[in-house]
C-alpha positions, -999 to 999 in steps of 0.1 A, spaced: 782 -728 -133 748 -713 -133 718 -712 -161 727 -688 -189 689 -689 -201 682 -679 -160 713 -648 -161 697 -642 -195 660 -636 -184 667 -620 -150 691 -592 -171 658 -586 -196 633 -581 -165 658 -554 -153 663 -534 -185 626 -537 -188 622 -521 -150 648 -494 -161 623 -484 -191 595 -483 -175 611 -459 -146 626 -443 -175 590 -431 -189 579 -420 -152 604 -391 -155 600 -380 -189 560 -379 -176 567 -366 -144 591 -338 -166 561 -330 -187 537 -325 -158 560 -300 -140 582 -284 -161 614 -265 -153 606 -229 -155 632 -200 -164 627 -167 -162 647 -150 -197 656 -120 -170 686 -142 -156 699 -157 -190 735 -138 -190 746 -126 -219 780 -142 -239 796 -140 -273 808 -178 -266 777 -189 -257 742 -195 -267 719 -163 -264 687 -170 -253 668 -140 -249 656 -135 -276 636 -168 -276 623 -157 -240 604 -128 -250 593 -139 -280 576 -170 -261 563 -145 -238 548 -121 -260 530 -150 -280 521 -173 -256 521 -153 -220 501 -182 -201 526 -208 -209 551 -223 -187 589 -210 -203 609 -238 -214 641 -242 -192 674 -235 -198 690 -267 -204 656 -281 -226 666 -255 -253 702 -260 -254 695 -294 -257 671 -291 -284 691 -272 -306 715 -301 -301 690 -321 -312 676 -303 -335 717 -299 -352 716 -340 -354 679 -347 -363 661 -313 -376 653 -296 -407 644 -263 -414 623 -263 -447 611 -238 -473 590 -255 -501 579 -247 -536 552 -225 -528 574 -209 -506 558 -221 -471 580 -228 -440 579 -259 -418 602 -266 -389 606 -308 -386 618 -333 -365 620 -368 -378 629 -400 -353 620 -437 -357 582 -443 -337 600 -460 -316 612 -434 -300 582 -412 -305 582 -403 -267 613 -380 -275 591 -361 -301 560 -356 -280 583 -345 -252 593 -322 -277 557 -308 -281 547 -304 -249 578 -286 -234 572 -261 -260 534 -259 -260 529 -257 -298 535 -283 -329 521 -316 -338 533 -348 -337 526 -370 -368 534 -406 -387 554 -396 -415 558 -432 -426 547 -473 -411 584 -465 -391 595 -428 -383 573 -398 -366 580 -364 -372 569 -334 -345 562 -305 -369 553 -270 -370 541 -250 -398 523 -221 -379 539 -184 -386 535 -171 -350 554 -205 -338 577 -204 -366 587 -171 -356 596 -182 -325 619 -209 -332 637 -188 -355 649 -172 -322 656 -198 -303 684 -208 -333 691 -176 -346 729 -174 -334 728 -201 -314 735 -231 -341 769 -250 -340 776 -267 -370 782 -245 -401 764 -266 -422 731 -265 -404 738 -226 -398 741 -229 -440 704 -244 -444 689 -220 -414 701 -189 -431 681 -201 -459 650 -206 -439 653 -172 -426 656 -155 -459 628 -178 -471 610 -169 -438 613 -126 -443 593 -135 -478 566 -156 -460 557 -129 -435 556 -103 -460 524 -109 -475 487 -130 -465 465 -124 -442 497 -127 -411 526 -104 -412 555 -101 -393 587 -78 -384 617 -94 -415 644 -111 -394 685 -106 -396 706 -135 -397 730 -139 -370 765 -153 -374 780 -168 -341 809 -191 -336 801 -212 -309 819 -243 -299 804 -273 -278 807 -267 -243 801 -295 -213 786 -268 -191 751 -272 -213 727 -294 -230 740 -294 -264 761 -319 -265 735 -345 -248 706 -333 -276 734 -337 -301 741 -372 -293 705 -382 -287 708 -373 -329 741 -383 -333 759 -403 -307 767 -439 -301 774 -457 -272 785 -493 -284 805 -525 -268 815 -557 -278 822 -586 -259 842 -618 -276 836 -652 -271 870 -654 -254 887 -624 -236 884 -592 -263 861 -569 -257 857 -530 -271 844 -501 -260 840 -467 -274 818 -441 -278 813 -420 -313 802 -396 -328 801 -391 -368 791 -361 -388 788 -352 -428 810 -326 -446 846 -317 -439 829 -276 -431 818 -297 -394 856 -310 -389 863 -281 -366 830 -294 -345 842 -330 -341 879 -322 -330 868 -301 -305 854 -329 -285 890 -344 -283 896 -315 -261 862 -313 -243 874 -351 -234 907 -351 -236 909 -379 -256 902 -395 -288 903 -393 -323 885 -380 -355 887 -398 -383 877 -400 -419 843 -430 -417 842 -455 -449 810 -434 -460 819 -409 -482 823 -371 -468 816 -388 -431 836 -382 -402 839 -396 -371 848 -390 -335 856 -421 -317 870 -424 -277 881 -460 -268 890 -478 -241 879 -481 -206 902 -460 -191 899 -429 -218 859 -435 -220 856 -425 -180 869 -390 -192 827 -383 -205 811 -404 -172 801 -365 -150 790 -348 -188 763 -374 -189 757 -382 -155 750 -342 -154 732 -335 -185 702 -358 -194 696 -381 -223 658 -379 -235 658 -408 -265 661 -441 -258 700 -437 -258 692 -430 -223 689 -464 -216 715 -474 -240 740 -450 -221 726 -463 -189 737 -503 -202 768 -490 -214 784 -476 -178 771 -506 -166 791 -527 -186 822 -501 -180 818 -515 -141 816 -551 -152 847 -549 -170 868 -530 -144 857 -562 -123 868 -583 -149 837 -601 -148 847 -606 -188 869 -633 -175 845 -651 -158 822 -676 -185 790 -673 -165 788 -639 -165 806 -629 -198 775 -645 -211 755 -615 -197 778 -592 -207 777 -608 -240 735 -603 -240 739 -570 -225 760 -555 -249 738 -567 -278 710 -545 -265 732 -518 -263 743 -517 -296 708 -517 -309 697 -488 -289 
């Protein structure tokens, strides 16, 4: 029947090789970035505007390498699931991004795309990439100036601008007031936003029983009934699953099951990257999609990997 310890050890060397060739490209992404010239961004009501953000980048930092694309609309993704936009008591601005160190790569990814920021402990566990410089503030209002998705974080941004058109009124840095935009866009699987969305928000997970059962879904859950409208969208992006109310209170959830339905989001993520360590998680997770359409389940020796891999998957 084979070793389980042997199936066990030979599985962890090749999740460790995955990670490692995992950080090779998020290096070898910093070291030649994807450039974009804001000339070609085409211009739709339905979809994110970036223009704005392009010359503003350009007038304040004209010997920096533009951010591409499909970076930005995956860090407003991102920045819907994990960001805040802060105004404190004294009336100063910060823009933050908080993740577990563990995943601190994400965050100096973050940093170095954009050029500007910090990246900083904010406690023994989580790191936050941070930015509390007007000129750089300024341009990350337009990057998510009409271009936010969930109402609620469009809620907390309009704040930050109206707290932002008081900051650069007065000391020794002024700046041109800025207008709130009001968009409606939806998610779409022809960008980023989604993928930066569930690097914040999104969970691959699968179980594997000690007999036959197994489960296998991905989800996605979200605060505040005001992001319903979000989250049932993706049954149509998918075409499949379901949003449901999640035991927290004022949580919902959208959840895709099965083996057969979970296929349905296989080319979004094959096409659009990953950059937290959901990566690998994802990368596990189809893995274990092709075990089970082998029915390797069935078989004891190998269920016992399956059983292993699956573990790792859902702590990811």
């Amino acid at each position: 029947m084979g070793d389980p310890l042997l199936y066990q050890h030979l599985f962890l060397i090749n999740v460790l090789i995955y990670f490692i060739l995992l950080s090779l490209a998020i290096h070898i992404y910093f070291k030649f970035p994807h450039n974009l010239s804001y000339s070609t961004i085409a211009i739709n009501p339905n979809d994110f505007y970036l223009t704005p953000f392009y010359q503003k980048f350009k007038a304040y930092l004209p010997n920096d390498n533009l951010p591409s694309e499909n970076f930005l609309t995956w860090l407003i993704g991102f920045t819907e699931g994990e960001g805040s936009f802060i105004v404190n008591n004294r009336g100063d601005l910060a823009f933050v991004i908080t993740q577990s160190t563990t995943d601190i790569k994400v965050l100096d990814f973050i940093k170095e795309t954009l050029g500007f920021g910090k990246v900083i402990p904010q406690s023994l566990k989580t790191s936050r990439y941070v930015t509390q410089n007007k000129l750089e503030i300024d341009i990350i209002i337009s990057l998510f100036n009409g271009n936010l998705i969930l109402p609620s974080k469009q809620k907390s941004f309009e704040k930050f601008i109206k707290g932002f058109n008081i900051w650069v009124s007065k000391g020794r840095i002024r700046l041109d007031t800025v207008e709130f935009k009001h968009n409606s866009i939806l998610p779409s699987l022809n960008n980023s936003w989604l993928a930066g969305f569930t690097d914040g928000e999104g969970c691959f997970t699968c179980s594997i029983g000690k007999d036959r059962g197994f489960s296998y879904n991905f989800n996605i859950s979200q605060k505040w009934d005001i992001n319903l409208k979000v989250l049932e969208h993706l049954c149509v992006l998918f075409n499949g699953g379901i949003v449901s109310k999640h035991s927290a209170d004022n949580v919902y959830e959208y959840r895709i099951a099965g083996v057969k339905n979970c296929k349905n989001i296989f080319s979004y993520f094959d096409n659009y990257n990953l950059y937290t360590k959901k990566n690998l998680s994802y990368f596990l997770w189809k893995e274990m999609y092709d075990d089970l359409l082998k029915k390797h389940h069935l078989d004891p020796i190998k269920r016992l990997e399956m059983i292993e891999k699956a573990k790792l998957i859902n702590k990811l």
